[in-house]
Residue, then its C-alpha position, 0 to 999 in steps of 0.5 A: x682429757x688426755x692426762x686424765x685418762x693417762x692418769x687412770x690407766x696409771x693407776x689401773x696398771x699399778x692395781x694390776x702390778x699389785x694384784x698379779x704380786x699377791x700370793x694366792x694365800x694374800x688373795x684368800x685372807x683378803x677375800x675371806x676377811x672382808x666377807x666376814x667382817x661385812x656379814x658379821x655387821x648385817x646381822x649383829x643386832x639379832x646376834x645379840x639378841x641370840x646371845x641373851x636368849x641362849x645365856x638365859x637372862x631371865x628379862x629377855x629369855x620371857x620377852x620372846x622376839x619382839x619383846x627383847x628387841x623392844x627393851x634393848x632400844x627403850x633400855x640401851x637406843x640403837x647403839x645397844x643392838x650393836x654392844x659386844x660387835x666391836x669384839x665380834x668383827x675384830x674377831x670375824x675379821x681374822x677368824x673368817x680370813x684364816x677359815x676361808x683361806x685354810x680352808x683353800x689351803x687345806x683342799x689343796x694339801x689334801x689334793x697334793x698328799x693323796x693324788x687319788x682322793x676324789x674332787x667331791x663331797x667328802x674334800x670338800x667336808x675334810x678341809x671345811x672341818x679342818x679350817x673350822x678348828x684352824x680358825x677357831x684356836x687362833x680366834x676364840x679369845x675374841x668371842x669369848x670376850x664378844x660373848x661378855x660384853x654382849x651378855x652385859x645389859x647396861x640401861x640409862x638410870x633414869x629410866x625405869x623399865x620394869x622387869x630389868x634386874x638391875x643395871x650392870x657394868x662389869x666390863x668396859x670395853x675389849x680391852x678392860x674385858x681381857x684383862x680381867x679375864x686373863x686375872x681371873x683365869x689365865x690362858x685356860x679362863x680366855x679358852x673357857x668353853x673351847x671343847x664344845x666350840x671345837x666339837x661343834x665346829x668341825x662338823x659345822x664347818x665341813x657341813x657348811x662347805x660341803x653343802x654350799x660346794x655340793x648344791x654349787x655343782x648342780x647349778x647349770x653353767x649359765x647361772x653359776x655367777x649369779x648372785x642370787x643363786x649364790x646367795x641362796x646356795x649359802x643360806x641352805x648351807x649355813x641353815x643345814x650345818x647349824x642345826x646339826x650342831x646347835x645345842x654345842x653352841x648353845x653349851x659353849x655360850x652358857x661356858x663362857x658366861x658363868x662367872x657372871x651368872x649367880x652362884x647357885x646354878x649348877x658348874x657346866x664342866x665337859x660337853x656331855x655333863x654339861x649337855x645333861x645337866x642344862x636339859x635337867x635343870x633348864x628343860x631341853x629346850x633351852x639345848x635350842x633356845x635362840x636357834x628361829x633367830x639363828x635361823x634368821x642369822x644364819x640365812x642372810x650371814x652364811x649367805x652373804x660371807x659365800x656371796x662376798x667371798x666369791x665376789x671378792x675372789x673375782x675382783x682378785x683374780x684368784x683362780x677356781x679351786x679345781x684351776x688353783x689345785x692343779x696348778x699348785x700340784x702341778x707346780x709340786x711335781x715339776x719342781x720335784x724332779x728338778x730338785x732332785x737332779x740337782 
């Protein structure tokens, strides 16, 4: 017993050695990757249905809900729910990180660079908006590339489902995906639709924080840790940023998959003519099509990504964001007068 409990306190000890050498950015990364990566999986089966009613695959676009969940498992099984995730973590994983942890970074920053500025809504919007943009530049290959392979619809052939188009295959994973992309367009052909993914992101992103930061602080004290109220402070916040900024998302998917649509539909070139020209030739509503199952995503992925990261901040000792603020503008000031001297 006793070289058991010695055993564990060993091990406790290397943890806490581990944990009090990690930088506060580590923590921040760490924490924001794996609130994203274990959001992103919850909800990827109704993302992938989101994505084939926003890019208009006619056999899905008239099933409605229910329909398209029903041809997805008699057409592609369980599996099929799940095509394209692969890319999606991969991409959420580094994406999530960077947003959670710029974010922090940025909030910071902001405090350090105008000591005046108030500790309210409106930081919390700035570094949201920021860290949206941060993120996406370095991430958006990656969903652009989750984007292709969940538009792809590939069905056993010895099943005959009428109302299917036909059976296709164009790519054959994340990396065969990539490159033929690169061939076909380069640098600009993985950042196709970036505009509109820059454009939405900022206001939803800084939305997103500022509401979940903003409902936060009407929490009475006692009930600040607890999950369910975080959990719901997250759903309003993901469910009030999207809709904002839906039709930009839904701009920005059609992008991504145009070369794979038929060749007579109208060229979607810049955010604006691109907005026109699918309420012209789609109806408006398709500028919200799929936004009652992002409603569905959205509440339990924002929430669950703010749950967890907050969870995960706790379990890594990271200090609150006021708490670390100080302590970094503190530190900033202590040092100045020091280097100076020298």
């Amino acid at each position: 017993m006793g070289i058991k409990r010695g055993a564990e306190e060993g091990k406790a000890m290397v943890v806490d050695d581990v944990l009090d050498s990690m930088p506060l950015f580590a923590k921040e990364l760490l924490a924001g990757g794996t609130a994203g990566g274990f959001a992103k999986t919850v909800v990827a089966p109704l993302e992938r249905v989101k994505i084939l009613f926003q890019t208009r695959r006619a056999e899905f676009h008239s099933s409605g809900l229910v329909g398209s969940v029903s041809r997805i498992a008699k057409t592609e099984g369980f599996l099929g729910f799940y095509r394209g995730n692969g890319a999606s973590v991969a991409r959420i994983i580094p994406y999530a990180a960077l947003h959670y942890m710029s974010y922090e970074e940025y909030r910071r920053w902001i405090m350090l660079t105008f000591p005046d500025v108030s500790k309210g809504p409106t930081l919390d919007l700035m570094a949201g908006s920021l860290s949206g943009g941060t993120a996406v530049l370095f991430t958006y290959p990656l969903d652009l590339i989750r984007t292709k392979l969940a538009y792809q619809v590939v069905s056993p052939e010895k099943l005959n489902v009428s109302g299917m188009v036909h059976n296709e295959q164009v790519y054959r994973g994340i990396q065969d995906c990539f490159a033929k992309t690169y061939r076909e367009g380069g640098i600009r052909g993985l950042y196709r639709g970036v505009a509109p993914t820059l454009v939405g992101i900022f206001p939803y992103a800084g939305l997103k924080f500022y509401f979940y930061e903003e409902m936060k602080r009407h929490v009475p004290e006692e009930y600040k840790k607890s999950i369910m109220v975080k959990l719901t402070c997250g759903s309003i916040a993901g469910l009030l940023g999207q809709t904002f900024t839906y039709p930009l998302e839904v701009v920005r998917r059609q992008m991504q998959v145009q070369t794979l649509l038929a060749s007579d539909n109208a060229e979607l070139k810049g955010i604006m003519k691109s907005l026109v020209v699918i309420a012209r030739n789609q109806g408006w509503k398709q500028l919200f099509s799929g936004l009652s199952i992002n409603y569905i995503k959205v509440v339990p992925s924002v929430a669950i990504g703010f749950t967890v990261y907050d969870t995960m901040k706790s379990y890594l000792r990271v200090p609150s964001r006021d708490d670390a603020a100080v302590e970094v503008v503190t530190n900033k000031r202590i040092s100045q007068p020091s280097s100076q001297t020298q």
